[in-house]
C-alpha positions in Angstrom: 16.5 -13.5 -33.0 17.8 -12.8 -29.3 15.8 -10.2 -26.9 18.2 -8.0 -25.2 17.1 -7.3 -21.4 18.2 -4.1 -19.4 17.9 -4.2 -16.4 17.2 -1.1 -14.3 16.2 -1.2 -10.6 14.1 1.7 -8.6 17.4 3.4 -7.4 18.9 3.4 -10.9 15.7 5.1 -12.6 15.2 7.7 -10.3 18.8 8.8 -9.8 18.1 9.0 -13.7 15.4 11.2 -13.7 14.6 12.7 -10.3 11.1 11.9 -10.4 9.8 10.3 -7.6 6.4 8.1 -7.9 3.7 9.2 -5.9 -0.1 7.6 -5.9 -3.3 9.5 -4.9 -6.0 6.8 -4.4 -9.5 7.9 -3.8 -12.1 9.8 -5.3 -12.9 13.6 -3.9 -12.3 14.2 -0.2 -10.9 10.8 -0.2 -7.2 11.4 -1.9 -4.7 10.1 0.0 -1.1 9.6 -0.9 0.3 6.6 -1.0 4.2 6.1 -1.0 4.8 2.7 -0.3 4.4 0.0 -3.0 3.7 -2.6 -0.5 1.4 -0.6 1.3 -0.5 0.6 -2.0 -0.9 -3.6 -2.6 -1.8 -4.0 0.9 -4.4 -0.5 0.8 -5.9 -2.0 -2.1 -6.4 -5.2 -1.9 -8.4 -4.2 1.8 -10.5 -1.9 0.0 -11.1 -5.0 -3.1 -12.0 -7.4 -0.3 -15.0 -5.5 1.2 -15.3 -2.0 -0.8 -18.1 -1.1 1.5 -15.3 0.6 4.1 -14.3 4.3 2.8 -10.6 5.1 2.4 -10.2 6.8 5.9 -11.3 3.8 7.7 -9.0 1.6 6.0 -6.4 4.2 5.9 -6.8 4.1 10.1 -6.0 0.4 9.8 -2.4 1.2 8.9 -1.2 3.4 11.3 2.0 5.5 10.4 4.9 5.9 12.9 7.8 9.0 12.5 11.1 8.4 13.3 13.9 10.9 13.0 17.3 9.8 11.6 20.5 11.8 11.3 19.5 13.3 7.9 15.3 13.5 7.9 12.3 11.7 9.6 11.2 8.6 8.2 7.7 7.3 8.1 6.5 4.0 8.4 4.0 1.4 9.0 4.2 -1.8 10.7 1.2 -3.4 8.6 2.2 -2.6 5.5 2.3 -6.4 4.2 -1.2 -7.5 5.6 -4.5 -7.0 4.5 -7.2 -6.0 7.0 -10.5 -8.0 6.7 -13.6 -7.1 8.7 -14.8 -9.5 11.3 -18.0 -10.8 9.8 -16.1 -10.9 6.4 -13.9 -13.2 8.2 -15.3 -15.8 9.6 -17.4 -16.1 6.6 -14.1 -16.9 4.6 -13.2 -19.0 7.3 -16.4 -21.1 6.9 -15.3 -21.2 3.5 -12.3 -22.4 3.5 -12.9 -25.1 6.2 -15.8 -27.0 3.6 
């Protein structure tokens, strides 16, 4: 018995449906939307790596920039592929990793 695959990519689905995915990470005050699926791994895996920072101070780590194309503005973030570790978290992993 053959599986049959199809294939849809991100552009294709939501040209479909006209939904756009949007996630709200945080509890209470803390909701912030997050638009970016790289930037959602990156938010997240900070926040796994030393869950004693709140949202807002890891949300300052990734600073968003605006710029204004033909059409619309488009916002953006230059660290959206790293994750931010704390100093003292740091070199402790460092230690780590040298042994």
């Amino acid at each position: 018995m053959s599986k049959i695959f199809n294939l849809v990519n991100r552009k294709t689905l939501f040209a479909a449906t006209g939904v756009t995915l949007v996630v709200a990470g945080g509890v209470g005050e803390q909701c912030r939307q997050l638009n970016d699926s790289s930037f959602i791994v990156s938010f997240l895996r900070t926040f796994f790596v030393d869950p004693s920072v709140s949202l807002d101070d890891i949300k300052s780590f990734y600073p968003i920039f605006v710029s204004e194309d033909e059409k619309s503005k488009i916002f953006d973030n230059d660290n959206k592929y790293f994750v931010m570790f704390n100093e003292k978290l740091t070199s402790k992993m460092d230690i780590n990793a040298r042994r």
